[in-house]
C-alpha positions as CSV (number, residue, x, y, z in Angstrom):
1,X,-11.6,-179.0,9.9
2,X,-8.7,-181.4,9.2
3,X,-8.0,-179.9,5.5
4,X,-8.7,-176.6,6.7
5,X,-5.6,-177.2,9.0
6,X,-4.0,-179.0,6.2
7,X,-4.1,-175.6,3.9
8,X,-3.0,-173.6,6.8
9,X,-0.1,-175.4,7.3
10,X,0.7,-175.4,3.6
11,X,0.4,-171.2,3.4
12,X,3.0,-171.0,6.5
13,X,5.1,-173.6,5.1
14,X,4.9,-171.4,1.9
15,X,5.6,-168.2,3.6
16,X,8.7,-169.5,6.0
17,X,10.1,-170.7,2.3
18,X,9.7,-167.2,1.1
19,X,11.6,-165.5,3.8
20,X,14.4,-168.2,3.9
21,X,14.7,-167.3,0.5
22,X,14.7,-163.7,0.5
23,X,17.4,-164.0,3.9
24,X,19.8,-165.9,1.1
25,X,19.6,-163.4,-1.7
26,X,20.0,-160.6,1.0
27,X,22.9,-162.3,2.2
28,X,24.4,-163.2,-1.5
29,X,24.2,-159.4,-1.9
30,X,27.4,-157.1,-2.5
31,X,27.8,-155.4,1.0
32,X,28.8,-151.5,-0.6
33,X,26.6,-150.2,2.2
34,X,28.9,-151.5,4.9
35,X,31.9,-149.8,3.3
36,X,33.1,-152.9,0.9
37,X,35.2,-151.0,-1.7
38,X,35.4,-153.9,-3.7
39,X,31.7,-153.6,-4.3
40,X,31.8,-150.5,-6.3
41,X,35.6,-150.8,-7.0
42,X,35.8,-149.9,-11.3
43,X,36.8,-153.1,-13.1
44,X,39.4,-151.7,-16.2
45,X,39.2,-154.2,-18.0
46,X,37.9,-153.5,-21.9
47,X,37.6,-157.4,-22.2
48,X,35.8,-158.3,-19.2
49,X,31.6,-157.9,-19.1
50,X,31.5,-156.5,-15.3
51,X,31.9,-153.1,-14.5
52,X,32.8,-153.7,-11.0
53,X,36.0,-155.9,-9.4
54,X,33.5,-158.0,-7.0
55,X,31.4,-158.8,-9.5
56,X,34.2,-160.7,-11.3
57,X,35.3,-162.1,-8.6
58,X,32.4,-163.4,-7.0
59,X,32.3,-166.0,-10.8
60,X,36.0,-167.4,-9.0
61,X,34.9,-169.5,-6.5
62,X,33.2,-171.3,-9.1
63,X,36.7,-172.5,-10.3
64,X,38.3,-176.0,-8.7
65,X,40.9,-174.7,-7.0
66,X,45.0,-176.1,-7.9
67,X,44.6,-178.3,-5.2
68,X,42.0,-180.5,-6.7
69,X,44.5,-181.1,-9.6
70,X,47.2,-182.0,-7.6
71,X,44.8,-184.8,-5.8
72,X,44.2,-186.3,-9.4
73,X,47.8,-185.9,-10.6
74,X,49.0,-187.5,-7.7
75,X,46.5,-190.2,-8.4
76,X,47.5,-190.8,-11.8
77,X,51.7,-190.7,-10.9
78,X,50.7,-193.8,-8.2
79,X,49.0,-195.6,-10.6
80,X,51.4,-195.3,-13.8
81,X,54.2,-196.1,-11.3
82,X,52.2,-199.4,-10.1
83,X,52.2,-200.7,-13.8
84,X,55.1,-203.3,-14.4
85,X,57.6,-202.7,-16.5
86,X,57.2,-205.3,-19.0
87,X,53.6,-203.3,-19.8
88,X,54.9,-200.2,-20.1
89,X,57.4,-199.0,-23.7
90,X,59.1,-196.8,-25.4
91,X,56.9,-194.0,-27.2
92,X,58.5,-192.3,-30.3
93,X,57.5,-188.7,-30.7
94,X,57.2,-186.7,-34.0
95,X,56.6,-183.5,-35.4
96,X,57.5,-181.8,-38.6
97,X,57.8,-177.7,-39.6
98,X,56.8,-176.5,-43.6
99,X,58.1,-173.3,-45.0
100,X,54.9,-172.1,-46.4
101,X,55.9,-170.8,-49.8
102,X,56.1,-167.1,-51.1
103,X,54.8,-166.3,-46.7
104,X,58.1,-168.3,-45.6
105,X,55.8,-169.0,-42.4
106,X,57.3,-172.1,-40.3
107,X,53.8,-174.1,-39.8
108,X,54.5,-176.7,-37.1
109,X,52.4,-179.7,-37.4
110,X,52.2,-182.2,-34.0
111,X,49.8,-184.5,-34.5
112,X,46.6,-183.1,-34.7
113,X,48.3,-179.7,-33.6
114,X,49.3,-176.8,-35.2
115,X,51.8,-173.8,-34.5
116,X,53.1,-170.7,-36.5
117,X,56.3,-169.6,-36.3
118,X,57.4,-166.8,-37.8
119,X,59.8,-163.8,-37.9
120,X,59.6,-159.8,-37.9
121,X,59.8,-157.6,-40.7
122,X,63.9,-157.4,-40.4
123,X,64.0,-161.3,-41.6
124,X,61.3,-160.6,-44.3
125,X,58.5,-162.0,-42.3
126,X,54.6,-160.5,-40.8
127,X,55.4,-161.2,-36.8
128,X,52.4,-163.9,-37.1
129,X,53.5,-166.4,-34.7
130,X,56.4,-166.5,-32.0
131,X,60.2,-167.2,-32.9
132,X,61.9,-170.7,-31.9
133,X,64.4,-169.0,-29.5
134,X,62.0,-167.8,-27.4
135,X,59.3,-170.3,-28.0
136,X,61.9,-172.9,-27.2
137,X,62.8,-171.1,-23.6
138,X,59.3,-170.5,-22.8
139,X,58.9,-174.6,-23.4
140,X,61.3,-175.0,-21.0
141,X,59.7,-172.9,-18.2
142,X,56.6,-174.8,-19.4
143,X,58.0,-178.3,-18.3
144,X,59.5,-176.7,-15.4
145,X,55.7,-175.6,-14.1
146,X,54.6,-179.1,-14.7
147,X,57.4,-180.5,-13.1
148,X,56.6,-179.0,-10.1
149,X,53.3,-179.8,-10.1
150,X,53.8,-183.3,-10.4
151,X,56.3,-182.8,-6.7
152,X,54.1,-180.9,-4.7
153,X,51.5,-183.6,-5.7
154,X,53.7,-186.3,-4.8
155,X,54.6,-185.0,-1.9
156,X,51.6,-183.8,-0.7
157,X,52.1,-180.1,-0.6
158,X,49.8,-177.6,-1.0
159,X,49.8,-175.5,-4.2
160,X,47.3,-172.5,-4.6
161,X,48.7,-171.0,-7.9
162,X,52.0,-171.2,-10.2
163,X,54.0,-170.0,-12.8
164,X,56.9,-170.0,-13.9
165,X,59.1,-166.8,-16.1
166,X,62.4,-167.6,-17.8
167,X,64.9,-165.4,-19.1
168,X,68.2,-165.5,-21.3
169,X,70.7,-163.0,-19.4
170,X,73.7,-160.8,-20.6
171,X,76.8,-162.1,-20.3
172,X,79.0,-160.9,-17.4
173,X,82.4,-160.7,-19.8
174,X,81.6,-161.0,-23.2
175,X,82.7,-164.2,-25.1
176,X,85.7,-164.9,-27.3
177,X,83.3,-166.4,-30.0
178,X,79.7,-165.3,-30.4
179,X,77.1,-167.6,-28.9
180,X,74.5,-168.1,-31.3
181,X,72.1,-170.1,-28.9
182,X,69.7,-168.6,-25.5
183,X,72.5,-169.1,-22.4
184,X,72.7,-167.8,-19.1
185,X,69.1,-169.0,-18.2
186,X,67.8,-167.9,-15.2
187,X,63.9,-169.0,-14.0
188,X,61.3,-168.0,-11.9
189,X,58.6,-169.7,-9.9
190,X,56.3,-167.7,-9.3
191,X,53.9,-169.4,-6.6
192,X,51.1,-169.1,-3.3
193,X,51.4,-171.4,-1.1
194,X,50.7,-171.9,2.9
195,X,53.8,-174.2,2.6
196,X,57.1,-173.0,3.9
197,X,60.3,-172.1,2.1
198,X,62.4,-174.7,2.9
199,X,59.2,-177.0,1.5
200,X,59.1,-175.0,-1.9
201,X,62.8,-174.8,-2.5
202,X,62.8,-178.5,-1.9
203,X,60.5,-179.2,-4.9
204,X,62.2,-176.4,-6.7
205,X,65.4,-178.9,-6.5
206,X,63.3,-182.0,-6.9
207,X,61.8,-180.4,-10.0
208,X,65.5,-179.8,-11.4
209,X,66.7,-183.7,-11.1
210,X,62.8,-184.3,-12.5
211,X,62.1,-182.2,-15.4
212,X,63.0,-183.9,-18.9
213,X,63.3,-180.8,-20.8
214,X,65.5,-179.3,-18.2
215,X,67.5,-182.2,-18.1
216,X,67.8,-182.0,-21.9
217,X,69.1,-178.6,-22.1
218,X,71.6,-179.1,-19.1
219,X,73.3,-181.4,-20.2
220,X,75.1,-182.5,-23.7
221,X,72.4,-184.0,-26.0
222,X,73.5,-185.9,-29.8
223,X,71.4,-185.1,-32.7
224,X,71.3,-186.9,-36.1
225,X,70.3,-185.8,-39.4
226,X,69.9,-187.1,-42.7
227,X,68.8,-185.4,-46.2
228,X,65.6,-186.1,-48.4
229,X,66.8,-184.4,-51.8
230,X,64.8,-183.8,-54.9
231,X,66.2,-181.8,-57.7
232,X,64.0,-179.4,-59.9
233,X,64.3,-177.8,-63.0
234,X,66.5,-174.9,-62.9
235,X,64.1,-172.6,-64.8
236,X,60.4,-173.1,-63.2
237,X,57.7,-170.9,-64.3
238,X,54.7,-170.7,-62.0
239,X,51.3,-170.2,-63.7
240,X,48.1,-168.6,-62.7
241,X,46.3,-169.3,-60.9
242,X,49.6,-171.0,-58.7
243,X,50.7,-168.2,-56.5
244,X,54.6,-167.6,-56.6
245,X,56.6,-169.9,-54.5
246,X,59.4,-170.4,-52.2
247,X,62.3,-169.2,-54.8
248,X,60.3,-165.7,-54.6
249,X,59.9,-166.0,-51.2
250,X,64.0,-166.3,-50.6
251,X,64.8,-163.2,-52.8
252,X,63.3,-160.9,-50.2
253,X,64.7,-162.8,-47.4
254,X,68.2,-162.2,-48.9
255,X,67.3,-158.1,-49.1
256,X,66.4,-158.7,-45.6
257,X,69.5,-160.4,-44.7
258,X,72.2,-158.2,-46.5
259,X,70.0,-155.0,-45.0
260,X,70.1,-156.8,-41.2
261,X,74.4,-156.9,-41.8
262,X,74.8,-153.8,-43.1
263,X,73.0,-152.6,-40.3
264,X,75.0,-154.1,-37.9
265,X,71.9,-155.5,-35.9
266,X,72.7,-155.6,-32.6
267,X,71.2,-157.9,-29.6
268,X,68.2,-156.5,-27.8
269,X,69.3,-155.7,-24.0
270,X,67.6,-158.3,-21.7
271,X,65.2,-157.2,-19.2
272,X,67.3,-156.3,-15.4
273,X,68.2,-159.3,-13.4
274,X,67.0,-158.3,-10.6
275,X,68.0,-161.2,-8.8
276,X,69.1,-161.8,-4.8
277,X,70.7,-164.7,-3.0
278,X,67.6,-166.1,-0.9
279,X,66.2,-168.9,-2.6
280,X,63.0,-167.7,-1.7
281,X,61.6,-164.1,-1.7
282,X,58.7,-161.5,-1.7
283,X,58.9,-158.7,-4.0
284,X,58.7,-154.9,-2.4
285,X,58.0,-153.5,-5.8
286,X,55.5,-153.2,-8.2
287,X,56.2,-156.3,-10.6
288,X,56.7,-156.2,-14.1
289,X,55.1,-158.4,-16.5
290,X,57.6,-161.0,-18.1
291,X,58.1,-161.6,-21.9
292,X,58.4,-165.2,-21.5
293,X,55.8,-166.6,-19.2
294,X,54.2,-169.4,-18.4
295,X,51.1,-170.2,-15.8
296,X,49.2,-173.4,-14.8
297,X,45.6,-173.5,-14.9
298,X,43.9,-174.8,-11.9
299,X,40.9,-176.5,-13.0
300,X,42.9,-178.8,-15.9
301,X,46.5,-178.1,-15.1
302,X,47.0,-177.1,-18.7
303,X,50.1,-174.8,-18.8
304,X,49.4,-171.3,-20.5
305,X,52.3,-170.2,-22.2
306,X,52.9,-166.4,-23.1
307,X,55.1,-165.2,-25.7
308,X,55.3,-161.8,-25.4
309,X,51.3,-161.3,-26.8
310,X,51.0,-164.9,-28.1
311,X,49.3,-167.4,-26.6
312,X,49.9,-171.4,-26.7
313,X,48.7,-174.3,-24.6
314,X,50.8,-177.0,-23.4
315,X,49.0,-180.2,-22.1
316,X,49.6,-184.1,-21.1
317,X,48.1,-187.5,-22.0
318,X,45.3,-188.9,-19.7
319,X,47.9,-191.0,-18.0
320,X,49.1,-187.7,-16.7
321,X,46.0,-186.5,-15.2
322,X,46.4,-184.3,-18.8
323,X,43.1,-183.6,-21.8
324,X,45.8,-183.8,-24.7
325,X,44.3,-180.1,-25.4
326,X,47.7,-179.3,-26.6
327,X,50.9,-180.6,-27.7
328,X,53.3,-181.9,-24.8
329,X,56.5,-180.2,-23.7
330,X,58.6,-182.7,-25.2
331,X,56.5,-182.3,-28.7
332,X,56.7,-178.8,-29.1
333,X,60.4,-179.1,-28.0
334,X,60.8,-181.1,-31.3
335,X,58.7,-178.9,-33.1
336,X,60.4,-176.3,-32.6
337,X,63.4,-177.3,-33.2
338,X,62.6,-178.2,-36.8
339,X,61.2,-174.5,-37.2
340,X,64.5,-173.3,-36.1
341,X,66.5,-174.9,-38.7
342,X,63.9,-174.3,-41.4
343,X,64.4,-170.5,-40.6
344,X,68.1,-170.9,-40.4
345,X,68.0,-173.1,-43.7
346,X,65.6,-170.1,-45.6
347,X,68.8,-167.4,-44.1
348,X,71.7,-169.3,-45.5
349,X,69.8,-170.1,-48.4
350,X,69.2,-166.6,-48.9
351,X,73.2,-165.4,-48.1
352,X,74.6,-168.6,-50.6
353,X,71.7,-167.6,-53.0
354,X,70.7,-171.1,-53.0
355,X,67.4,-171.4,-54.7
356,X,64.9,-173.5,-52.9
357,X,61.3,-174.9,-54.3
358,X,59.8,-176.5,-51.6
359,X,61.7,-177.4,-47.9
360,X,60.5,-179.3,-44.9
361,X,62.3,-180.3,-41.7
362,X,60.4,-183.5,-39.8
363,X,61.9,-185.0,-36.3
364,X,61.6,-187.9,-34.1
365,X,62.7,-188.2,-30.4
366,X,62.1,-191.3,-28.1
367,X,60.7,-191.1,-24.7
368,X,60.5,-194.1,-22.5
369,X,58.4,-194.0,-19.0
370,X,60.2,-196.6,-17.4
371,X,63.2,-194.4,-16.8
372,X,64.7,-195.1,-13.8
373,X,63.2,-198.1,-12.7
374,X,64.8,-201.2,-12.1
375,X,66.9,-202.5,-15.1
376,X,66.2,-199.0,-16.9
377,X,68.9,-197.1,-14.6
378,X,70.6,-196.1,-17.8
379,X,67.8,-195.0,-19.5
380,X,67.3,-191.2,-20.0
381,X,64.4,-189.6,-18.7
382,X,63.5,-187.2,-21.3
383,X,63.9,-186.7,-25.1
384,X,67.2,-188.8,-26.9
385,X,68.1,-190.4,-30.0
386,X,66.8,-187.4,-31.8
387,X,66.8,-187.2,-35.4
388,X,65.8,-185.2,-38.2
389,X,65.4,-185.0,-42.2
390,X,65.6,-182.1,-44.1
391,X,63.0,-182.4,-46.9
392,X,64.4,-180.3,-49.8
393,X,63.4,-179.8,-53.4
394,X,65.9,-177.7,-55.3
395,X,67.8,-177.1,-58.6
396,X,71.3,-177.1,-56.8
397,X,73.2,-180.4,-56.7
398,X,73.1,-182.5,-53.8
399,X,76.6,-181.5,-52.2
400,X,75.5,-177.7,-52.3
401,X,72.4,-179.1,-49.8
402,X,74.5,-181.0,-47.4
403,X,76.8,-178.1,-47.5
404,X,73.6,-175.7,-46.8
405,X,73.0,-177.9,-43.8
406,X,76.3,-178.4,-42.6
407,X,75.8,-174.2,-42.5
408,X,72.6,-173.9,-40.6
409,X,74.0,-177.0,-37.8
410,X,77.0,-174.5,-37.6
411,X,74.5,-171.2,-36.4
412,X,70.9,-172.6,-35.7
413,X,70.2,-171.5,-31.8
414,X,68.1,-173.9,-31.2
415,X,70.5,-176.9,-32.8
416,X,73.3,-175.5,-30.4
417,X,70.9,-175.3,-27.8
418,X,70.3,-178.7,-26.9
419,X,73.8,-179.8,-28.1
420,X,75.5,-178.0,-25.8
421,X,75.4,-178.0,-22.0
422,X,73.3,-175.2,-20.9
423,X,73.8,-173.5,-17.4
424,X,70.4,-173.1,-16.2
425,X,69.7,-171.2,-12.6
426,X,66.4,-170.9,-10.5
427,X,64.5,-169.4,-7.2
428,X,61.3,-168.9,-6.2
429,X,58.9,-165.9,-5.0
430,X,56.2,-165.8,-3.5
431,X,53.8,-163.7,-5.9
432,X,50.5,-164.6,-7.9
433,X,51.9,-165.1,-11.2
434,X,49.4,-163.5,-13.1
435,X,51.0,-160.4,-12.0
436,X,54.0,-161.1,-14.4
437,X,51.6,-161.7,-17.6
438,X,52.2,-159.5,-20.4
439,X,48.3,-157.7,-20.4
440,X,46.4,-159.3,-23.2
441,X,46.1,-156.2,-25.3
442,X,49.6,-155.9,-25.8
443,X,50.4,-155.3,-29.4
444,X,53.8,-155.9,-30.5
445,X,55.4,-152.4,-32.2
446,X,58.1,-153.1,-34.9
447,X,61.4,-151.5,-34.1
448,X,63.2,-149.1,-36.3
């Protein structure tokens, strides 16, 4: 009698597990039938693998939220800012742009990283990677974003999702001389938040005094150069199976420059301002998507930046909470700087008809993390003594190169840039920044 009870007891025990199970899935179930649009809502989306908007967004929840980040971010600040000063130094930071031969492709090498830069058909190039103007803007929106992050964690204010847009804007009355550099910069946060405004636009400000690379372009930086020269034979002959070089590269890059001034090239227009005098706002249109974009992932705090349709990752050392699954702000800052003046030194190379075998531009910039603390007042907070070498092989003597770079100094954007002292404005809306991402099938179209 007792096992007969026994099994008994083991059938219901079965069968209670069977409905408690079927109650769940019935319960985990898309509710169409009660009138859930979302349920059979069409997902357009040729990249995603559901066909309906619920069904993608059910995989969401799945994802740490922002606010888990923040937690570990703010743990890491506390404990890098509890290490003495006398264990903490300076960190030099390097990086170093090619000119890949008969392409003329910038390749950007930071540390184990690696970045194209390149240039549209009007400069001779195949649109294969982003320019440095707008790379170098989009890094500073980057730093902005983490910034930010690094305040609301600090101050214990909760973040749901951020990005951040930047933009270089028309001038108001034209200038006497022509600025060669991005000015007029004006950036968005993009944010969601239960916080209130006076709470965000005090980080906003925070993130201002904060942010290196902000700090860099604001105010007047000093730059130094130097020149690695190597002459070559006048007359070099490439043979097969050696591909043509750099000196066949720079002929069509001087067709492409003498075609760009007889055409009288002139600037793109800018997007529309757009812009109000709250601090904070909501937008009552439909947005827009932004060329120059950056967003923060939630799970890793990785920043996603978006260049028009190219994609780069920006990331921090473990100290910072970070993966090191990209290059930092302050290292592609460098990087692309020496793309900028390898493009400008491959233009007036091209104009002076300057023949070129091989060139290279490497950098080095010094950041220390004891800026700011005691006996370190004086100590900048982001990139300085910034330096670079131009690596140059060529058949022209010496004082025709340091005349070449005494010409690109004169006219590289990005040079100018961070030499000069940058205007830089900012507000805040309250919007999910993915809603100012360029769509990822955007193709780029090549102007007449």
């Amino acid at each position: 009698m007792q096992k007969k009870n026994i099994g008994n007891h083991s059938r219901f025990a079965t069968v209670a597990l069977l409905l408690l199970s079927t109650a769940v899935i019935l319960s985990c179930r898309p509710q169409s039938e009660s009138g859930d649009t979302a349920a059979t809502e069409s997902l357009d989306d040729p990249g995603a693998i559901f066909t309906t908007v619920q069904a993608q967004k059910s995989f969401e929840s799945i994802q740490p939220p922002l606010h888990n980040f923040l937690q570990r971010r703010r743990e890491a600040l506390v404990q890098l800012e509890q290490i003495p000063s006398d264990r903490l130094r300076p960190v030099t930071l390097h990086a170093r742009t090619t000119a890949e031969q008969r392409a003329g492709v910038r390749r950007i090498r930071i540390r184990g990283h690696q970045i194209i830069s390149d240039s549209d058909y009007t400069y001779a190039g195949y649109s294969l990677g982003p320019g440095s103007p707008e790379s170098a803007l989009t890094i500073i929106a980057s730093d902005i974003a983490d910034t930010y992050v690094s305040q609301a964690a600090l101050k214990g204010v909760r973040i749901d999702s951020l990005g951040v847009s930047i933009v270089s804007r028309p001038d108001s009355v034209p200038p006497a001389v022509r600025i060669v550099y991005p000015h007029n910069l004006l950036y968005t946060i993009y944010v969601k938040s239960p916080a209130t405004d006076e709470q965000l636009e005090e980080l906003r400000l925070l993130t201002e005094q904060r942010s290196p690379i902000f700090n860099l372009v604001s105010t007047r930086q000093v730059i130094s150069s130097d020149i690695d020269y190597q002459p070559t034979p006048k007359d070099l002959t490439a043979e097969a199976p050696y591909q043509p070089g750099l000196r066949e590269y720079l002929k069509y890059k001087r067709i492409a420059v003498l075609w760009r001034q007889n055409r009288g090239t002139e600037a793109r227009p800018e997007r529309p301002d757009n812009s109000d005098t709250s601090p904070v706002r909501t937008p009552a249109v439909q947005p827009q998507p932004d060329r120059l974009h950056v967003e923060v992932d939630p799970a890793s705090g990785v920043r996603r930046l978006h260049i028009r349709h190219f994609n780069l990752l920006h990331d921090n050392p473990p100290y910072l909470a970070g993966n090191d699954l990209g290059p930092s702000a302050h290292e592609h800052q460098l990087g692309v700087l020496t793309s900028c003046i390898t493009h400008i030194t491959e233009i007036q190379a091209a104009s002076r008809e300057i023949t070129l075998d091989s060139l290279a531009v490497s950098i080095e910039g010094t950041l220390d993390p004891r800026a700011g603390r005691p006996g370190f007042e004086d100590v900048p907070p982001g990139l300085h003594k910034i330096h670079y070498t131009v690596h140059v092989r060529s058949p022209h003597t010496r004082e025709e190169i340091v005349a070449l770079r005494d010409a690109v100094e004169a006219v590289c954007p990005i040079y100018n840039l961070i030499l000069s002292e940058q205007k830089i404005e900012g507000r805040i809306v309250r919007e999910n920044p993915e809603a100012r991402r360029l769509h990822p099938q955007f193709h780029y179209h090549y102007r007449d």
